[in-house]
C-alpha positions in Angstrom: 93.1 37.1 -0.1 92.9 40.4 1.9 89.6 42.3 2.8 90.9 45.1 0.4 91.0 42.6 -2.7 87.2 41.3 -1.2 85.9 44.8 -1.4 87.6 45.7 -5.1 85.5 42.3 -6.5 82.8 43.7 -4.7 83.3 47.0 -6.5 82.7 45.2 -10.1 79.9 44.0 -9.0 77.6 47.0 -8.2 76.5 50.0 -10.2 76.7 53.2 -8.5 74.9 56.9 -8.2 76.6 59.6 -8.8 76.2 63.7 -7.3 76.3 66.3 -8.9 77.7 67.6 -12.2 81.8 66.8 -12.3 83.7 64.0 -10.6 85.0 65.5 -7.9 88.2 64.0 -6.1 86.5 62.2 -3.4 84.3 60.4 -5.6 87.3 59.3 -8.1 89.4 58.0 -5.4 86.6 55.9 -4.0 86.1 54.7 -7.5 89.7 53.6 -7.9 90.1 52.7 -4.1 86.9 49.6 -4.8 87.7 48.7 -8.4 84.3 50.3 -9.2 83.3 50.0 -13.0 79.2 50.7 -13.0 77.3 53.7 -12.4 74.2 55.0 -13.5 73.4 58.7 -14.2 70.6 60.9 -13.7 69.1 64.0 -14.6 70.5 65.6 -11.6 73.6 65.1 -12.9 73.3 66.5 -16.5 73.4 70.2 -17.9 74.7 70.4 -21.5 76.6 67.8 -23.6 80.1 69.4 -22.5 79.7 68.6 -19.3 78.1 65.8 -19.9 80.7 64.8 -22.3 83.3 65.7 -19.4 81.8 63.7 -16.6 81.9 60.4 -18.7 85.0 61.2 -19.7 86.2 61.3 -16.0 84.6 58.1 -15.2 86.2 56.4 -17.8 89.3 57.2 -16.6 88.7 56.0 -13.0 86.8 53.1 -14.0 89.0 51.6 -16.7 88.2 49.9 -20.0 85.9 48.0 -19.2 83.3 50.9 -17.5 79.7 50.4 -17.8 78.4 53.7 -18.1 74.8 53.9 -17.9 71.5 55.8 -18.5 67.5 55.3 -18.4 67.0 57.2 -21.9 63.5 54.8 -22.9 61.6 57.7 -24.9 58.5 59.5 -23.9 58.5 60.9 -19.9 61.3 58.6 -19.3 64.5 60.2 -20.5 67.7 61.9 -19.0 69.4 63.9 -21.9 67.0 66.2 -22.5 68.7 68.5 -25.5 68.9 65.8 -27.5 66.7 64.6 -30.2 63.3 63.0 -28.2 62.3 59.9 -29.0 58.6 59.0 -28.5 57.2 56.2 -26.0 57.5 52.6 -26.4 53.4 53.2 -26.1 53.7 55.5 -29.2 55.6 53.1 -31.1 53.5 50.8 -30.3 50.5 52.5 -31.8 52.5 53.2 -35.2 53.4 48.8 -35.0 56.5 49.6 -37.2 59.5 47.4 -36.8 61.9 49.6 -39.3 60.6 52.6 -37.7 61.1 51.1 -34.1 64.7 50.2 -34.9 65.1 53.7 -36.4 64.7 55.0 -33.3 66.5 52.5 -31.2 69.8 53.6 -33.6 69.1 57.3 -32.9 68.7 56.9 -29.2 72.1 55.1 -29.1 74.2 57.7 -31.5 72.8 60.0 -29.3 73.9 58.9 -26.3 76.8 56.9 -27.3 78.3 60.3 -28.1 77.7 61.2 -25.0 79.9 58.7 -23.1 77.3 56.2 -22.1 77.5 52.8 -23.6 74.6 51.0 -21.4 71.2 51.9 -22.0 68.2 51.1 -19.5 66.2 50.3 -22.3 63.9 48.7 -23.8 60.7 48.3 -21.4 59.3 44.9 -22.0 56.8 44.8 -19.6 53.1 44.1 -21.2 50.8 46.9 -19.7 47.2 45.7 -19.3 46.3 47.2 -16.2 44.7 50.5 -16.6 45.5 51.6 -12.6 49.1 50.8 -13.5 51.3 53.8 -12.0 54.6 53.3 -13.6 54.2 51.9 -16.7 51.5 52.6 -19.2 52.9 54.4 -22.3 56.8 52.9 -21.2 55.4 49.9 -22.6 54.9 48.5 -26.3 51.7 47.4 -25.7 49.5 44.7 -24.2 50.2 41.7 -27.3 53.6 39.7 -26.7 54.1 39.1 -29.9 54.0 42.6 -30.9 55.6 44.1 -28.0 58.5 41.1 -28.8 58.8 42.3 -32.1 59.0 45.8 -31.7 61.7 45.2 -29.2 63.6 43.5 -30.6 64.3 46.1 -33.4 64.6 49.0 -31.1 67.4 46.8 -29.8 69.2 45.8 -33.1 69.0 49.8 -34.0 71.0 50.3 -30.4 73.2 46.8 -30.8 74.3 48.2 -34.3 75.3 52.1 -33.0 77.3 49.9 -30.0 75.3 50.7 -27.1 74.1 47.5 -25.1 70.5 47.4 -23.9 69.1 46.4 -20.9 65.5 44.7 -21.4 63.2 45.5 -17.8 61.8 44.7 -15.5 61.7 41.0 -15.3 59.3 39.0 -15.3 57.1 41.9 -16.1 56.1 45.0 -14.4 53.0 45.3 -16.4 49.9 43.9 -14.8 50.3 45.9 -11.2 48.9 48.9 -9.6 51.5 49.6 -7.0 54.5 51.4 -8.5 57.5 49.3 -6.6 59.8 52.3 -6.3 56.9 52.8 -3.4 56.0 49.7 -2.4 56.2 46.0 -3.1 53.3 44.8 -5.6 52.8 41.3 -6.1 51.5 39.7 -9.3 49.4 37.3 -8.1 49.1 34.8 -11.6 49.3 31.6 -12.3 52.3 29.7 -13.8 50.6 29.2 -17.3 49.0 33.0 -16.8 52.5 34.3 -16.7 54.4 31.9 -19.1 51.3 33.6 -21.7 51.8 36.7 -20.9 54.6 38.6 -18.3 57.2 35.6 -19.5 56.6 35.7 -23.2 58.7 39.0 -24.3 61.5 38.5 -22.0 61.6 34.5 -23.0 62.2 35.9 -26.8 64.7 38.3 -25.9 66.6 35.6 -23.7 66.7 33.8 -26.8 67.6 36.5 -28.9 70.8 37.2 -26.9 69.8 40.8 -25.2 72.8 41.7 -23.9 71.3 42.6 -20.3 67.9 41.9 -18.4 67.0 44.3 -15.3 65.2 42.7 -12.3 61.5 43.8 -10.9 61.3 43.9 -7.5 58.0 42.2 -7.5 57.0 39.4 -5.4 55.6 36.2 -7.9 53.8 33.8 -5.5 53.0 31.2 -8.4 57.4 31.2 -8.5 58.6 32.0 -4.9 56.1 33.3 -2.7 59.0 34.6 -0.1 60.9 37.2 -2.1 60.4 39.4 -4.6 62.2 38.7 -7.9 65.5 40.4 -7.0 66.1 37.6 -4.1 64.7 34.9 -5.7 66.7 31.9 -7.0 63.9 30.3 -8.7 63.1 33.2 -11.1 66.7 34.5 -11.5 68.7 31.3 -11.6 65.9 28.3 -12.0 63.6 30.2 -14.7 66.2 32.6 -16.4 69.4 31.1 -16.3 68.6 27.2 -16.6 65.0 27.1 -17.7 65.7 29.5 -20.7 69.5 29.3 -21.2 69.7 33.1 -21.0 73.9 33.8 -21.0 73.7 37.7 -20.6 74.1 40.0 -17.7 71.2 40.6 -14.7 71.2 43.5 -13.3 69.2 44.6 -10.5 66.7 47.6 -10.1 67.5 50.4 -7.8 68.1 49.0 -4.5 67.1 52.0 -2.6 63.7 51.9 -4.1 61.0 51.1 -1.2 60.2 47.8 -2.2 63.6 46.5 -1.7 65.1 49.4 1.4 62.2 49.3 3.3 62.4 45.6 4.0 65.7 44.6 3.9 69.1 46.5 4.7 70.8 47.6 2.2 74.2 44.9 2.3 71.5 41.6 3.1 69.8 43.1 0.0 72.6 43.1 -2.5 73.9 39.7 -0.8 70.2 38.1 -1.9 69.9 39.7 -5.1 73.6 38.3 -5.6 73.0 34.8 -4.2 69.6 34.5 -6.3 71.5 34.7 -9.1 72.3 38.9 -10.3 75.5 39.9 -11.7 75.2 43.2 -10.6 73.8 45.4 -8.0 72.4 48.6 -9.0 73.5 50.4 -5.4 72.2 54.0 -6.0 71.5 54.9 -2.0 73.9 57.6 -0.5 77.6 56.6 -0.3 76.8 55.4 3.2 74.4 52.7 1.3 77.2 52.0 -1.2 79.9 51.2 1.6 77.2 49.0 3.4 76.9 47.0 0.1 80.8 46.3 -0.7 81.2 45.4 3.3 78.3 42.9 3.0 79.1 41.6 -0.8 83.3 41.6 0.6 82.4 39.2 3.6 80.0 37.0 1.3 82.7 36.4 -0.8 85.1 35.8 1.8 83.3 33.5 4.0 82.1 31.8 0.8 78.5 32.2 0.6 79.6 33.7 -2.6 82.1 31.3 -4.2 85.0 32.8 -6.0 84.8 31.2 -9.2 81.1 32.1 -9.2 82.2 35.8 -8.9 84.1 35.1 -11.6 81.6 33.9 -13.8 79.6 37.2 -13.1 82.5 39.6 -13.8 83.5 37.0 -17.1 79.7 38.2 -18.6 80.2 42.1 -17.4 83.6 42.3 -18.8 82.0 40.7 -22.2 79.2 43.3 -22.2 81.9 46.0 -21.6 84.4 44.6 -24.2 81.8 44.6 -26.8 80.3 48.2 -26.3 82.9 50.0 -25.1 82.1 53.6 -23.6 84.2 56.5 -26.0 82.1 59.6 -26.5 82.6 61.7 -29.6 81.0 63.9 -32.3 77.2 63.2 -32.6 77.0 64.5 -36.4 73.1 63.0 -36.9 71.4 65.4 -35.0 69.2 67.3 -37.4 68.5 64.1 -39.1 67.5 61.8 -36.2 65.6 65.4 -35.4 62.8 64.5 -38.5 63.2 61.3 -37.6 61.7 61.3 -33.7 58.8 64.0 -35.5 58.2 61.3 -37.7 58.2 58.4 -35.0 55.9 61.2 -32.8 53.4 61.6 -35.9 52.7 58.2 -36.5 52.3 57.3 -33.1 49.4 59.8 -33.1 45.9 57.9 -31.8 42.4 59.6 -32.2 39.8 57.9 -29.7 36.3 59.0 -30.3 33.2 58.5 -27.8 29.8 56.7 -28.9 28.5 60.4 -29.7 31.1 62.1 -31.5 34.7 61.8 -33.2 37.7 64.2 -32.4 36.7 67.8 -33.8 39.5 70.2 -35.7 38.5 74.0 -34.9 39.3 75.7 -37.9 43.0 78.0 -37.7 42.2 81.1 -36.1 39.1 79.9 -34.0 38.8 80.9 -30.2 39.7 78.2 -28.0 40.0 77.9 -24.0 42.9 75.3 -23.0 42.4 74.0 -19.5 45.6 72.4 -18.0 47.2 71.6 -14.5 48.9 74.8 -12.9 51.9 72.0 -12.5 54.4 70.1 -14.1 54.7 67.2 -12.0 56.9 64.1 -12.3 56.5 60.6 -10.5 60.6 60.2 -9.7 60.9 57.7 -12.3 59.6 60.2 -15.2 60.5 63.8 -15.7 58.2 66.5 -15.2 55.3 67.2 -17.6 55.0 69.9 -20.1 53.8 73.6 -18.5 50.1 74.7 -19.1 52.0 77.8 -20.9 54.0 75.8 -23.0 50.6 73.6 -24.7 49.1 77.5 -24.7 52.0 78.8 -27.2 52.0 76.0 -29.3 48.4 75.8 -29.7 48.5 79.9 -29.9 50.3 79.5 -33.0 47.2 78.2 -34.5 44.3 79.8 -32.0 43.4 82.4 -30.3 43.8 81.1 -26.8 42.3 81.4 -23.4 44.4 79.6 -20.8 42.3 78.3 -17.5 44.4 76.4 -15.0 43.9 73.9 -12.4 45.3 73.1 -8.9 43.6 70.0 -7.8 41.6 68.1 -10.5 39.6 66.8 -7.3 38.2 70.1 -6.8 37.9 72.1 -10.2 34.6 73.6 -11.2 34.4 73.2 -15.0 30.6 74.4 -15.1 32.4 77.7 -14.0 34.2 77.8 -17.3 32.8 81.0 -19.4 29.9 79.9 -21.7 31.2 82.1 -24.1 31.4 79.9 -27.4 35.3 79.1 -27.0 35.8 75.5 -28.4 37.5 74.2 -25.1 40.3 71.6 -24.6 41.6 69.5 -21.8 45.5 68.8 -21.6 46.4 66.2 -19.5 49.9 66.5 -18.7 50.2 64.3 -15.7 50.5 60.1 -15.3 48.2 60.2 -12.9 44.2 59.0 -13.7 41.3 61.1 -12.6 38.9 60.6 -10.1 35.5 60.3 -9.9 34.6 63.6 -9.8 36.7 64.9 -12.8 35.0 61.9 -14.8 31.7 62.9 -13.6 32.0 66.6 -14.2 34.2 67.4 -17.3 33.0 67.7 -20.6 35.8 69.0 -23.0 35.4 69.4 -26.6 38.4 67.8 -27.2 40.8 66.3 -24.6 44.7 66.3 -25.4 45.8 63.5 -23.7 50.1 64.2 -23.6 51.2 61.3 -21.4 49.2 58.7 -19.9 47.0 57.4 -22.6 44.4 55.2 -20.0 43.5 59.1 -19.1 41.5 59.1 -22.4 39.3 56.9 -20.4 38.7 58.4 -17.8 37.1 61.9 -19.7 33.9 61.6 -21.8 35.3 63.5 -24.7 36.8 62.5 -28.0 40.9 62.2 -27.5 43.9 63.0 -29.5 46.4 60.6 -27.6 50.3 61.4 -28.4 51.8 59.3 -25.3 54.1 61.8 -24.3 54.4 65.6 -24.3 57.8 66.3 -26.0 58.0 69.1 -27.8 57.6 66.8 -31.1 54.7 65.5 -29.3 53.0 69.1 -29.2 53.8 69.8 -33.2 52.6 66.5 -34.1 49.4 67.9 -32.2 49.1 71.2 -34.3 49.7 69.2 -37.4 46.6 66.6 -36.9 44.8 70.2 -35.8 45.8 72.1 -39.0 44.8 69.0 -41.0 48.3 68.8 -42.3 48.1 64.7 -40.7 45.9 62.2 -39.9 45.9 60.4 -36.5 46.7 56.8 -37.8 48.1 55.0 -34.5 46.4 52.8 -32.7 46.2 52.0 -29.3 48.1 49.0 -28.3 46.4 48.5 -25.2 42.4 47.2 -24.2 39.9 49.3 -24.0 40.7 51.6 -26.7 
């Protein structure tokens, strides 16, 4: 076998990132050159369905029939297609505890997106989020029970398995129970055995045995499973627990490589080598095209100097072409859009959680009442999430209700709120960030009510009573006015402790 057929079965094993908004020539004829059939878009490569629609369209044709075309498009913060209907937060639907209405949305996510060109969906999070000072997670998950979060899941994915757009269950073992966000740096989750097989293990042990068509790596280190490598590069979680201990017959797929965790300790061809010899099928190589070529050359010579045995290449490709074969990437005419529009308010609306204090439950100013909104002067986003709603975007909505006096914030470290006017405005706190306050925030502030439009563990962190939407699409912000105009009730419950 020559090194050029090496490097084109590299090519179908990893997933690649894309720049820009078109395929240009170069990228196409690398494409074609490797025998490349995975990538992964981005925001940063999205303006409008047509070109959207276009640049699918052009990978399909480089890529072949087989193409994995894929997206992160969870709900909540975490989405990529933003003109589209929104769906709500794992956390949200977790709060409404409605299997039909989970799978509702899981079908609306995939017709949207399936008309799109994509036909692989980063999605569902089945990581169990206990751990208030988790960074990444929190309202990405269902919850904090198994059983619910495994239920709930699981229907989101038969509403996408049933539109023909394959899921991709993350991040095992579970990303839930850490407080060091692994596209920074590489948490470890130091449980035991029987901790983890009750907990981390128990949603993605259900959907092993329900068949989900893909399961994405963490790169978390597991000390109770292999206390060398992270569970990327490790054999005994990817191969011993997954594969032979659980039977699981679908795809792995690896997180981003060129997150910290992973690039900062490894280069970037040893790294897809490990992830490949531990037991992935595919690499998710989304570094520069420099990073990309370093991969095939490493993945090329493992398979050729038989670290990498060819028939087990083949038994990697055999489940990607399957996965492929039976969601095949076509866009074409979304026609449910104003439907699955009142279907996401509806998800939004139920997911709605009221959280009062020991002194007092969320208050309602009556319509036309002055109120003074106080709100970070930024929309910030974490690089997984996309950025947070604008100060002056909560002020209109609300302004269609209130008179209202908007007060913003640079540093939440450093904001005087005994400075606010004591002038009888009824004043509310939108949070609009993931990140938790500090002590002096929780010390100082003293809202009437706090708005609490992503991460709901912020709720805690304010001594005020809470409306908690778990993420600030615009659906998010009417559900808001409708709870405020008495038009609602907040009915959801918080899935996680503490609440």
């Amino acid at each position: 076998m020559t090194n050029e057929a090496y490097r084109r079965l590299a090519g179908r094993l990893i997933m690649i990132r894309l720049f820009g908004t078109q395929l240009d020539a170069d990228t196409d004829a690398f494409i074609r050159a490797n025998a490349i059939r995975g990538a992964c878009l981005f925001r940063q490569n999205m303006t409008d369905a047509a070109q959207l629609t276009a640049f699918t369209g052009g990978l399909r044709a480089a890529m072949g029939e087989r193409a994995l075309i894929a997206i992160d498009q969870e709900g909540g913060a975490v989405v990529r297609a933003l003109w589209v209907p929104p769906p709500p937060s794992a956390m949200a639907l977790g709060a409404a505890a409605d299997a039909d209405l989970a799978r509702d949305v899981g079908a609306a996510v995939a017709r949207a997106i399936r008309a799109l060109g994509f036909n692989w969906n980063f999605a569902p999070v089945l990581d169990l989020n206990n751990n208030p000072r988790n960074p990444v997670i929190a309202e990405r998950s269902f919850g904090a029970d198994p059983q619910t979060a495994s239920r709930l899941a699981l229907a989101w994915m038969a509403g996408s398995e049933g539109e023909g757009v394959a899921c991709c269950v993350k991040h095992f073992p579970g990303h839930g129970d850490t407080h060091v966000d692994s596209h920074r740096d590489l948490p470890t989750v130091a449980k035991s055995v029987d901790e983890l097989e009750r907990f981390e293990f128990a949603p993605f042990r259900t959907a092993a045995q329900a068949g989900a068509p893909a399961m994405m790596t963490a790169h978390i280190v597991y000390p109770a499973l292999d206390p060398e490598r992270p569970a990327t590069m490790s054999r005994p979680i990817l191969h011993g627990l997954l594969r032979e201990r659980w039977g699981y017959a679908g795809v792995i797929i690896t997180d981003g490589m060129d997150m910290h965790a992973i690039a900062q300790r490894w280069p970037a061809g040893e790294a897809a080598v490990n992830a490949l010899l531990a037991g992935a099928d595919m690499v998710m190589a989304i570094g520069s095209r420099a990073t990309q070529e370093e991969t095939l050359d490493a993945i090329a010579a493992a398979i050729a100097d038989g670290r990498l045995p060819v028939h087990e290449v083949e038994a990697r490709l055999a489940r990607l072409d399957a996965l492929a074969a039976r969601h095949p990437a076509a866009g074409g005419a979304y026609a449910t859009d104003e439907e699955d529009r009142a279907l996401m308010a509806r998800a939004w609306g139920r997911g709605l959680t009221a959280r009062s204090t020991a002194q007092a439950a969320p208050r309602r100013p009556a319509p036309g009442s002055r109120v003074r909104l106080v709100a970070r002067q930024d929309v910030v986003s974490d690089g997984v999430s996309e950025a947070g709603v604008p100060a002056a975007a909560i002020a209109a909505s609300l302004g269609r209700l209130y008179d209202v006096d908007l007060v913003t914030f640079a540093d939440a470290d450093t904001f005087d709120w005994s400075a606010l006017p004591q002038d009888g405005r009824f004043t509310v706190l939108a949070s609009t960030s993931r990140r938790r306050y500090g002590a002096y925030a929780r010390t100082s502030w003293r809202p009437d009510l706090h708005l609490a439009l992503w991460n709901p563990y912020q709720a805690l962190d304010i001594d005020a009573p809470a409306l908690m939407t778990y993420g600030f699409a615009p659906p998010a912000l009417d559900a808001v006015n409708a709870w405020l105009a008495g038009e609602i009730e907040a009915e959801g419950r918080c899935p996680v402790p503490g609440f």
